[in-house]
C-alpha positions as CSV (number, residue, x, y, z in Angstrom):
1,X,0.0,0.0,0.0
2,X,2.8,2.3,1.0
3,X,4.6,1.5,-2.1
4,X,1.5,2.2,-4.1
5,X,1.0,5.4,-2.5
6,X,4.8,6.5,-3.0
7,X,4.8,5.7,-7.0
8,X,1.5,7.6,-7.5
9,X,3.1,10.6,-5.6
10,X,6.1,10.0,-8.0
11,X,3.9,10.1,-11.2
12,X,2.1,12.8,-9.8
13,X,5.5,14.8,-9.1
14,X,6.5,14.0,-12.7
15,X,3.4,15.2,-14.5
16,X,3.7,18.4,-12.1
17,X,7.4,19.0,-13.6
18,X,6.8,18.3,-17.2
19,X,3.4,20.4,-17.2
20,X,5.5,23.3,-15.5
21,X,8.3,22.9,-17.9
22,X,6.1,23.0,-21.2
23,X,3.4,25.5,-20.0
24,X,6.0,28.1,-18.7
25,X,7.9,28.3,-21.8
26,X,6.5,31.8,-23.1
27,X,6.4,32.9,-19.8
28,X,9.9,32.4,-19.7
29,X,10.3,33.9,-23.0
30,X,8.9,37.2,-21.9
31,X,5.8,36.4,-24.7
32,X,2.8,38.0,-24.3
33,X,0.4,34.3,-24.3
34,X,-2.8,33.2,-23.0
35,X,-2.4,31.2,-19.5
36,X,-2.8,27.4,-20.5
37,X,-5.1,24.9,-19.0
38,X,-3.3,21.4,-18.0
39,X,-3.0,19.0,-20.6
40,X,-5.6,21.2,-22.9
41,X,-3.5,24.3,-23.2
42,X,-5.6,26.9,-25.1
43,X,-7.6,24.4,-26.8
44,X,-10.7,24.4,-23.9
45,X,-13.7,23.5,-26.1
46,X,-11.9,22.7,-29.5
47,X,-14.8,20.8,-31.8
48,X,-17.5,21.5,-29.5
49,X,-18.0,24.9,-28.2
50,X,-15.1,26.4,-30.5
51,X,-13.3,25.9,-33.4
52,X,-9.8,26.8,-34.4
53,X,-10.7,29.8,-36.1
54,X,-12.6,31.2,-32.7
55,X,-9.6,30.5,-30.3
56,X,-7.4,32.3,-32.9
57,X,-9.6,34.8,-33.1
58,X,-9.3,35.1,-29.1
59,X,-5.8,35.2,-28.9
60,X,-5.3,37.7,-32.2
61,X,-7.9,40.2,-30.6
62,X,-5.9,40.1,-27.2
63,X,-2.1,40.6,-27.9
64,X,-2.1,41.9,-31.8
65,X,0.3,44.6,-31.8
66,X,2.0,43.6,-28.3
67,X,4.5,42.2,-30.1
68,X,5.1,40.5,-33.1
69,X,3.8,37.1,-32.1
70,X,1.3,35.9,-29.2
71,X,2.1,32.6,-27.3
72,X,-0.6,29.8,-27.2
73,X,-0.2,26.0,-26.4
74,X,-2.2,23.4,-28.5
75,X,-2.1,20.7,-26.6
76,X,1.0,20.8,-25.5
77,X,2.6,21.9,-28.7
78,X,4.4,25.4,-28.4
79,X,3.2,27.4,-30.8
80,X,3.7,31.3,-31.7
81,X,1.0,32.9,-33.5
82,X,2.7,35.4,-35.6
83,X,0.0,38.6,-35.5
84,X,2.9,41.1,-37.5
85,X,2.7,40.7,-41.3
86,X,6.0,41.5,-41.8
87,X,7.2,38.5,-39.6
88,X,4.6,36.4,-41.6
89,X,6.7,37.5,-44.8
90,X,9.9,36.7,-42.4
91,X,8.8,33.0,-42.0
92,X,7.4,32.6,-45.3
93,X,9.6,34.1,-47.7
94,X,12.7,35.2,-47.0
95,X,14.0,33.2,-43.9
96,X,11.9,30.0,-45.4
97,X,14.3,27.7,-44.3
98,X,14.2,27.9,-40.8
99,X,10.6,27.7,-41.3
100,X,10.4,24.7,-44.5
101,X,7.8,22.1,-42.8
102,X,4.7,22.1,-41.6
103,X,5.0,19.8,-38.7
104,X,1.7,17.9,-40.2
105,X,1.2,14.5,-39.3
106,X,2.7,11.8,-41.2
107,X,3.2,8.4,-41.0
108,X,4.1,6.8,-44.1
109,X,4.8,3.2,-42.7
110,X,1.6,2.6,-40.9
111,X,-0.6,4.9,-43.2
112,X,0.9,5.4,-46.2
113,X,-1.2,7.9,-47.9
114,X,-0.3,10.7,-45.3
115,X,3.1,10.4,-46.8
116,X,1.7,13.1,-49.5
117,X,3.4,16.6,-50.6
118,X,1.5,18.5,-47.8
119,X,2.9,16.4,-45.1
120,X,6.7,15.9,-46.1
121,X,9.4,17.3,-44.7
122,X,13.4,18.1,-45.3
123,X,14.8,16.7,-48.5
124,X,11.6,14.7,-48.9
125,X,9.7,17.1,-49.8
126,X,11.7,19.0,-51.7
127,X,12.4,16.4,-54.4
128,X,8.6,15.4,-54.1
129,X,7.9,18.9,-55.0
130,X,10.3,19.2,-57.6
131,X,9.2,16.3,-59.0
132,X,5.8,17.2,-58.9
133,X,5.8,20.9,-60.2
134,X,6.0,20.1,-63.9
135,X,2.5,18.7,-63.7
136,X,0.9,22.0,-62.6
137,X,2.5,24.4,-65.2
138,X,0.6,26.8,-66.7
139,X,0.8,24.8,-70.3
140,X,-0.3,22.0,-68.5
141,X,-3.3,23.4,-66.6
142,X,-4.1,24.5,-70.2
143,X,-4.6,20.7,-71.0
144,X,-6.7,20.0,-68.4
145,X,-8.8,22.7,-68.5
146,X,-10.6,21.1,-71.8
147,X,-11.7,18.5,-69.9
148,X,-13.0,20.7,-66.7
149,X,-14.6,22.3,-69.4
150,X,-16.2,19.0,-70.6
151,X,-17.6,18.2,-66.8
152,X,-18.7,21.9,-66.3
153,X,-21.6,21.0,-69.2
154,X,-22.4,17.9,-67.4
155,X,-22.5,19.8,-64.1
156,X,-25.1,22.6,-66.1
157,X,-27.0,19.4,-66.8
158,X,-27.3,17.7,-63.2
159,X,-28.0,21.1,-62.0
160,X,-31.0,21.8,-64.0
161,X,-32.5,18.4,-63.0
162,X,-32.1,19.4,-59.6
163,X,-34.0,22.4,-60.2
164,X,-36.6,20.3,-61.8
165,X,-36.3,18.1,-58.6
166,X,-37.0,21.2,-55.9
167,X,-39.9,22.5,-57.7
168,X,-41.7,19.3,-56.9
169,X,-40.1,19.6,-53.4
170,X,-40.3,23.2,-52.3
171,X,-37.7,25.1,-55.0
172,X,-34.8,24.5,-52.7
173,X,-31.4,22.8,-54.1
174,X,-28.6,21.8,-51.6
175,X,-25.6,23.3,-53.6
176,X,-22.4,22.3,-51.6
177,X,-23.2,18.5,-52.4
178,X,-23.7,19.5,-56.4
179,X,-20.4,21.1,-56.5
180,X,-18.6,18.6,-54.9
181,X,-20.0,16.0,-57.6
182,X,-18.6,18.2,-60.3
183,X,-15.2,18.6,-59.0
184,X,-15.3,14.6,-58.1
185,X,-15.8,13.9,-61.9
186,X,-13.1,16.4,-62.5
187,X,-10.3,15.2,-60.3
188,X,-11.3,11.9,-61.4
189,X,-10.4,12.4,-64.8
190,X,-7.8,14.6,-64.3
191,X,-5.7,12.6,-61.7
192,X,-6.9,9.1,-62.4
193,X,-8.4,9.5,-65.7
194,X,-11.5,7.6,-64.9
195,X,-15.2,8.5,-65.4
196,X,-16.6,8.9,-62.0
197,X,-20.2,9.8,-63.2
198,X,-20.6,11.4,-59.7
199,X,-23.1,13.8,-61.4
200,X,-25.3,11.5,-63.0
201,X,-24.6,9.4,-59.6
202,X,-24.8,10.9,-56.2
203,X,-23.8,7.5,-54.8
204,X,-21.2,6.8,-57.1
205,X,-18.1,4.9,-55.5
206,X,-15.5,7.8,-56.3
207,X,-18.0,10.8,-54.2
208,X,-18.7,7.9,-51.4
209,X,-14.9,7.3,-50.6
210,X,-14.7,11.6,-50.8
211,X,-17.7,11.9,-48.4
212,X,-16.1,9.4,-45.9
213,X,-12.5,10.8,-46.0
214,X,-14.7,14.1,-44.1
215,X,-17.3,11.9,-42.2
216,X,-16.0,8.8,-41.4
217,X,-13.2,9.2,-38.8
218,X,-11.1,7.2,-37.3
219,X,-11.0,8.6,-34.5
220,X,-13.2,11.0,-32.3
221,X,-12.5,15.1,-33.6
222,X,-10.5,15.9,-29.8
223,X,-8.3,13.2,-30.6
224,X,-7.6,13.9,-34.4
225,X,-6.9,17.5,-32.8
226,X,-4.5,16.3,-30.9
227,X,-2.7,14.1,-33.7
228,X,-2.5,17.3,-36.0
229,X,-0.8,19.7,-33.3
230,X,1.2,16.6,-31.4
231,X,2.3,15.0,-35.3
232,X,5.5,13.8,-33.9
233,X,4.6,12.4,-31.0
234,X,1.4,10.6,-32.5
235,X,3.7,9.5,-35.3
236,X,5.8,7.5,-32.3
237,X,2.9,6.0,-30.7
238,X,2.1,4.1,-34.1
239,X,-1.4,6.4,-35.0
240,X,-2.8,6.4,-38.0
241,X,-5.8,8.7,-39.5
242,X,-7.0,7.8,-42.2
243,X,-9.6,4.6,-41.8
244,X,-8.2,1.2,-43.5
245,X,-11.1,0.9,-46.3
246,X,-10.0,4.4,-47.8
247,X,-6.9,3.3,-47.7
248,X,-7.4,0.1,-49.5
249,X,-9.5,2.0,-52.0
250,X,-7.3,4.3,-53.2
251,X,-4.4,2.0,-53.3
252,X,-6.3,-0.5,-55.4
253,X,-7.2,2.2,-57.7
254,X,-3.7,3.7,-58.1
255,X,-2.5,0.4,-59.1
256,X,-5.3,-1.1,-61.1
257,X,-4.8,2.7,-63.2
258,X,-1.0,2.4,-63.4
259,X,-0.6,-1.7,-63.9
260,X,-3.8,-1.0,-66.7
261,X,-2.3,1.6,-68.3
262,X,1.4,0.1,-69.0
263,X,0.1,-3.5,-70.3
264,X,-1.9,-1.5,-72.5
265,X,0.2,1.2,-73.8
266,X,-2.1,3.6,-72.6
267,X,-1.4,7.5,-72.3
268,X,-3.2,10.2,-71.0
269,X,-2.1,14.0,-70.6
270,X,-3.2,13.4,-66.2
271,X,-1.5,13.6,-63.2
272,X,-1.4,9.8,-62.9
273,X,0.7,9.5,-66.5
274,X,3.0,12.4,-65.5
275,X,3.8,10.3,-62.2
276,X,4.1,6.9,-64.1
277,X,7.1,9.0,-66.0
278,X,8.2,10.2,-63.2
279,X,8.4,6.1,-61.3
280,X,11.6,4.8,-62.2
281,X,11.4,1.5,-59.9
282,X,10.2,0.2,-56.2
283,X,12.6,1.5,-53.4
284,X,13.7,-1.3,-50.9
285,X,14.2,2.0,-48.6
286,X,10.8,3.0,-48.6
287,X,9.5,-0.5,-48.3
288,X,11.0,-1.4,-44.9
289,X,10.4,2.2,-43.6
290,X,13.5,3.9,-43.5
291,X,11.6,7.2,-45.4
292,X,10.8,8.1,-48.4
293,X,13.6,8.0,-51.1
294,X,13.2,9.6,-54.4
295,X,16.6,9.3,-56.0
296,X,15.1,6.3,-58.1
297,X,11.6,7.7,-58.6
298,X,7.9,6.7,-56.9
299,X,6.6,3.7,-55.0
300,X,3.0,2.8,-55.6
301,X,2.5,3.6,-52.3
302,X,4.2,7.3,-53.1
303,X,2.3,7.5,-56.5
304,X,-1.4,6.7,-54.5
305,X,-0.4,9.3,-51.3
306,X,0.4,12.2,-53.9
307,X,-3.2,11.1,-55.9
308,X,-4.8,11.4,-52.7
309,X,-3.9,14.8,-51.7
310,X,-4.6,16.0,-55.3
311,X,-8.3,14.2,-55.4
312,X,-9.1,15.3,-51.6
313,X,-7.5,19.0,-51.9
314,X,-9.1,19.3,-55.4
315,X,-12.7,18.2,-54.9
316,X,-13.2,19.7,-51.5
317,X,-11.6,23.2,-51.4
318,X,-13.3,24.3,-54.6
319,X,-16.4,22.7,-54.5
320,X,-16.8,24.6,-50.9
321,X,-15.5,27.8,-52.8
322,X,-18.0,27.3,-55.2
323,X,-20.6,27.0,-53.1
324,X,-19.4,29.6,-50.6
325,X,-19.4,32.0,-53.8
326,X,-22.9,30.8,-55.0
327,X,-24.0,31.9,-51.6
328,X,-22.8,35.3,-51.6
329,X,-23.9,36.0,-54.9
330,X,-27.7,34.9,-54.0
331,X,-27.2,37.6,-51.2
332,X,-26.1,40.2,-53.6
333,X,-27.7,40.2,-56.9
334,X,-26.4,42.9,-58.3
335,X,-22.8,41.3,-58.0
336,X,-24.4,38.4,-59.1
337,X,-25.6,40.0,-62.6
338,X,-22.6,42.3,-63.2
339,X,-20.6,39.1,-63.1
340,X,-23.0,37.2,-65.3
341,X,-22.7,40.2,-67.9
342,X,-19.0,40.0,-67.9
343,X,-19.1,36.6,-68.6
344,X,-21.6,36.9,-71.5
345,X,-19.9,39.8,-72.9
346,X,-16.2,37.8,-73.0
347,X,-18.3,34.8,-74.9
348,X,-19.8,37.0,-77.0
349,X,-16.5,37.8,-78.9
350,X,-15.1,33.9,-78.9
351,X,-16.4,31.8,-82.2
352,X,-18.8,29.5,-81.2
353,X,-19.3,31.0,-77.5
354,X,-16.7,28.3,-75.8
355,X,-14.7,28.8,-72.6
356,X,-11.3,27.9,-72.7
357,X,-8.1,28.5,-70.3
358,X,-7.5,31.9,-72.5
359,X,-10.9,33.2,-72.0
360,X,-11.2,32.6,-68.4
361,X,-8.2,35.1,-68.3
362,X,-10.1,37.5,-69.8
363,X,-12.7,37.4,-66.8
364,X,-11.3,40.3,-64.5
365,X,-14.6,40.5,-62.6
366,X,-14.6,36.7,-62.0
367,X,-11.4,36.8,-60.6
368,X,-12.2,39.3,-58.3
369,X,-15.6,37.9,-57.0
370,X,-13.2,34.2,-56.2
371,X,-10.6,36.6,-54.6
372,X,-12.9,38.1,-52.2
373,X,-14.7,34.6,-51.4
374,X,-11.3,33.1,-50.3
375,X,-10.8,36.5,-48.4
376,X,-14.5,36.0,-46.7
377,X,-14.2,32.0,-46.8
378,X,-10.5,30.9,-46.3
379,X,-10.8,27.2,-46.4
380,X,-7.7,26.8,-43.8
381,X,-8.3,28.7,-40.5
382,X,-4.5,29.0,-40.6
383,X,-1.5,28.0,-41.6
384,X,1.6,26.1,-40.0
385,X,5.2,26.3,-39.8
386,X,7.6,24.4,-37.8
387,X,10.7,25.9,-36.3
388,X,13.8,23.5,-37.5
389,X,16.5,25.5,-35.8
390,X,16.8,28.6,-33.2
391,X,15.4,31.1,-34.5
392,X,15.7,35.1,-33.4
393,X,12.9,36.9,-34.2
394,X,14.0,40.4,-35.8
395,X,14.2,43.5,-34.1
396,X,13.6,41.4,-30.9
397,X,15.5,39.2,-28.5
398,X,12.9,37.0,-28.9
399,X,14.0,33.2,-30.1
400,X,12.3,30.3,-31.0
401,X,13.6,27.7,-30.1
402,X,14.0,24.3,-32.5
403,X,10.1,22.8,-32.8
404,X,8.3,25.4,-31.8
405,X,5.4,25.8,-34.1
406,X,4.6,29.3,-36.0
407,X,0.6,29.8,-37.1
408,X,-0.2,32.3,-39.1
409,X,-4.0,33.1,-38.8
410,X,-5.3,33.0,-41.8
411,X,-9.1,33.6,-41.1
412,X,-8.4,36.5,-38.7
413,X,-6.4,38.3,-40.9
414,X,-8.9,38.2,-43.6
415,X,-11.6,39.2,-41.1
416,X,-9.2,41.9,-39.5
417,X,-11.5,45.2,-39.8
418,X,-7.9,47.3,-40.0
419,X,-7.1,45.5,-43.3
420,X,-10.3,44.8,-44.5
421,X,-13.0,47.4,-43.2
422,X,-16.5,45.6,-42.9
423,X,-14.5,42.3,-42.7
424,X,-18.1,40.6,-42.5
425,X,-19.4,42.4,-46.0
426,X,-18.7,41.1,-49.5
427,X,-17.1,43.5,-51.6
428,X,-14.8,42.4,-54.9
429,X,-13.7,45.7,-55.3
430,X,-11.1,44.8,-52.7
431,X,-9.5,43.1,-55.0
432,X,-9.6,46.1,-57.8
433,X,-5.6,45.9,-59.3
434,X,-5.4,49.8,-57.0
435,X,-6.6,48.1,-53.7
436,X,-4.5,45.0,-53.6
437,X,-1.6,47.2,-54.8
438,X,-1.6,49.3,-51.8
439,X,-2.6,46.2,-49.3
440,X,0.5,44.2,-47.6
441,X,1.1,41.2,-49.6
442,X,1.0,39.0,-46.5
443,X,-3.3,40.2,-46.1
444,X,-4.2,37.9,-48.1
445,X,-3.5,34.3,-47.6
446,X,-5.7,31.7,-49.1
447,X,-2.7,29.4,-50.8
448,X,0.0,30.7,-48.2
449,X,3.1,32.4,-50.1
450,X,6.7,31.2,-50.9
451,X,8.3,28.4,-51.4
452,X,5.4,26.3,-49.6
453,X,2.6,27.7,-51.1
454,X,0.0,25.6,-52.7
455,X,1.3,23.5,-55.9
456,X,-2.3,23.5,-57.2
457,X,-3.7,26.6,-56.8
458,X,-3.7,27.4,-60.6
459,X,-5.7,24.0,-60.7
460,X,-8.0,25.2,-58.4
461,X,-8.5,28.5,-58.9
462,X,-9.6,27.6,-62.9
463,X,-11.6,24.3,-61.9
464,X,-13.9,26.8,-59.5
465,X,-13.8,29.2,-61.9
466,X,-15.4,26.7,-64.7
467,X,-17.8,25.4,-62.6
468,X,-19.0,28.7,-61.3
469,X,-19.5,30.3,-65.2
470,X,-20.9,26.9,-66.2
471,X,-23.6,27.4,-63.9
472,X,-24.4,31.6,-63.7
473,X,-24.6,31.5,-68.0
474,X,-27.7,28.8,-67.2
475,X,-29.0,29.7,-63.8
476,X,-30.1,32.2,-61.4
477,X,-29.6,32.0,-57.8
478,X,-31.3,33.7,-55.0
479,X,-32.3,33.1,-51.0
480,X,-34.8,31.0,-50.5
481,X,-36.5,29.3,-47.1
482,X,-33.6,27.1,-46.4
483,X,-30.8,29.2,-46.9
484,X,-29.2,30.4,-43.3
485,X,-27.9,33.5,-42.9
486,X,-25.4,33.8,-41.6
487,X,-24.3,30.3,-42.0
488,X,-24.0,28.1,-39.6
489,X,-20.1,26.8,-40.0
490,X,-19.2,23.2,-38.9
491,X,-16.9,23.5,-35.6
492,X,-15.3,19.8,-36.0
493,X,-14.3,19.9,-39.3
494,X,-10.8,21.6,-39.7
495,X,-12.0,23.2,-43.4
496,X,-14.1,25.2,-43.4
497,X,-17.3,24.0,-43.9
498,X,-21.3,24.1,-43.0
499,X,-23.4,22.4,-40.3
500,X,-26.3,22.0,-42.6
501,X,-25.4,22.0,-46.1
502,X,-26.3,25.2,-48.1
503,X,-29.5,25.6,-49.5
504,X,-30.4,28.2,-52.6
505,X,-33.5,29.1,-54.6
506,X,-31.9,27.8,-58.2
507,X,-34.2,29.4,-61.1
508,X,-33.0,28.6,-64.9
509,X,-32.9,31.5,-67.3
């Protein structure tokens, strides 16, 4: 009993020192922070009460311009919220490589699709990314764009039969889950060129396995939380996040596509053929786990974990921008019709009346209207850096020390009423070529910036853009009984998304 007694007291006076020694560290610093809570740190209430984007918004409200960064424990990950966007352009630009990896969770020998371009680190990701830009060049995006173009008639099409579908049922159509069918079929075809009839389908296999990667969850939301701002340490105990079906699923596809494709002699201007170029042969290295070695080319396993981030990034972000755009254009109608004038106008002079990569470039008002729905709707509530070395912060005596994390918040910047005045109104003239030129380039963060930015935000940028004049030449939308305003945004969901779907009054012209 006594010896009971003493070992609890010991394990008591452990977890005492180590909470001390993590939850003092800004303290120490001389950081202005937000007292943590044990084991929780600032996270109290994360996926219930709060979301990321509402404890950021705490913390930037409180100590922006007490210094150039505010201290905040997730979990019991150090992290320095930089609220100066001249640091921002520190960390992201020009001392990038103190700052090169995200410190996202990985674990490529127990889950090997989390061993994508997002999550790599060090010389990983750096020849991933190398290897990897050539398929997003501008000539390349040109390719693909015929066949966005292609899925965008198809998406005018499953649209108007869901407008034929609410009249029966009240004239409401639930747009997020439309969009996301349209970019489905287009990542689809663009990554594994397959015909995913999503849109035709609702329950086709490819937009079930993209619903689950959201819904289904391997774990409960607190403890996928705690995976994302503790990656190492969950990377140790063995975790893995994504759930083994999806896995399977996209495995099997990858190498059905690739082992398909070469007995047949088939080629296809894709992401999938520009990685089967790029796979030279297997790595023994990456097979037995000792990292991810691209001297020789891609694994399969490689090949399937870049595919993955491309179809989850692609479908998701844009089909939420599309519908988050939809939305603000049923609230504002006379946004709604200059930018369905423009669009007209620019067809009007093209033979034949067809969009193409060169005509969307033409649509200054359309790029303008996306601009200020990623300013109003960043997907990311922030972004993440990870400290690989001391670091002194400029024109302070403040350092970071190795592993600290650095979040640049993303969502309170763009809602910050001293860059953006009305943060909560929709207004594209913000982005008129006079306005952005006088803004600081680090206000505006929806792909990040530098060297880490996103490798597919031409991709998705024009995909949304498709989709979007695809639907305004054919349709009118407008508020209807359903529609919440303001929405009601999902607080478990680390993208931004809605509680309820999004519901619009869809009228053909």
């Amino acid at each position: 009993m006594l010896f009971t007694i003493a070992l609890l007291g010991v394990v008591l006076a452990l977890a005492y020192s180590l909470h001390v020694k993590i939850f003092s560290y800004w303290e120490k610093k001389g950081v202005p922070h937000e007292k943590p809570l044990p084991l929780v740190g600032n996270m109290k209430g994360i996926s219930r009460k709060y979301h990321f984007r509402d404890i950021n918004q705490r913390i930037y409200k409180k100590f922006k311009g007490k210094a150039p960064i505010a201290g905040m424990y997730m979990f019991f990950k150090r992290t320095a919220m930089i609220t100066d966007l001249d640091f921002i352009k520190q960390v992201m630009i020009k001392d990038f490589s103190y700052f090169q990896d995200r410190g996202a969770f990985n674990n490529p020998r127990d889950d090997p699709l989390t061993g994508h371009l997002f999550t790599l680190e060090g010389e990983e990701w750096r020849a991933m990314r190398h290897k990897l830009s050539p398929v997003f060049t501008s000539g390349k995006m040109k390719q693909m764009s015929k066949v966005i173009v292609d899925v965008g008639l198809r998406l005018g099409d499953a649209m108007d039969m869901a407008v034929k579908e609410a009249k029966v049922e009240g004239g409401n159509v639930e747009i997020k889950d439309l969009c996301a069918r349209f970019t489905t079929d287009v990542i689809g075809s663009c990554a594994f060129g397959l015909e995913c009839n999503s849109l035709q389908d609702p329950n086709a296999e490819f937009r079930e396995k993209g619903r689950e990667i959201f819904t289904k969850r391997r774990h409960p939301a607190l403890v996928q939380t705690f995976m994302f701002t503790n990656a190492r340490l969950a990377r140790k105990l063995r975790m893995k996040v994504l759930p083994d079906d999806v896995t399977e699923f996209f495995l099997s596809t990858v190498k059905s596509t690739v082992d398909y494709r070469l007995k047949n002699g088939i080629k296809r201007n894709d992401f999938m053929e520009q990685m089967i170029e790029l796979r030279a042969e297997d790595q023994e290295a990456a097979k037995k786990g000792r990292g991810i070695d691209l001297s020789h080319g891609l694994t399969l396993e490689q090949m399937a974990a870049q595919a993955f981030v491309f179809f989850v990034a692609g479908f998701e972000t844009s089909s939420s921008t599309m519908s988050f755009c939809l939305y603000e254009l049923a609230l504002q109608p006379e946004i709604q019709q200059r930018l369905r004038e423009e669009i007209e106008s620019v067809l009007a002079n093209v033979e034949g009346g067809e969009l193409s990569y060169d005509v969307l470039a033409e649509m200054s008002y359309l790029d303008q209207v996306l601009s200020e729905t990623l300013r109003k709707h960043p997907l990311l509530p922030h972004l993440v850096r990870e400290v690989n070395r001391d670091y002194k912060i400029p024109s302070t005596d403040i350092v970071l020390d190795k592993g600290v994390l650095a979040l640049i918040p993303v969502h309170n910047i763009h809602h910050d009423p001293e860059i953006y005045p009305e943060p909560e109104k929709f207004d594209p003239s913000r982005f008129d070529p006079e306005e952005v030129k006088d803004r600081h380039p680090m206000a505006y963060l929806p792909f990040g910036d530098g060297p880490r930015n996103c490798i597919g935000l031409r991709f998705g940028k024009i995909q949304a853009k498709i989709g979007l004049v695809s639907l305004l030449r054919r349709f009118k939308f407008s508020v209807s009984n359903r529609t919440e305003v303001p929405l009601i945004l999902s607080k478990k969901n680390f993208l931004l998304g809605t509680d309820n779907g999004m519901y619009l009054k869809v009228e053909s012209i």
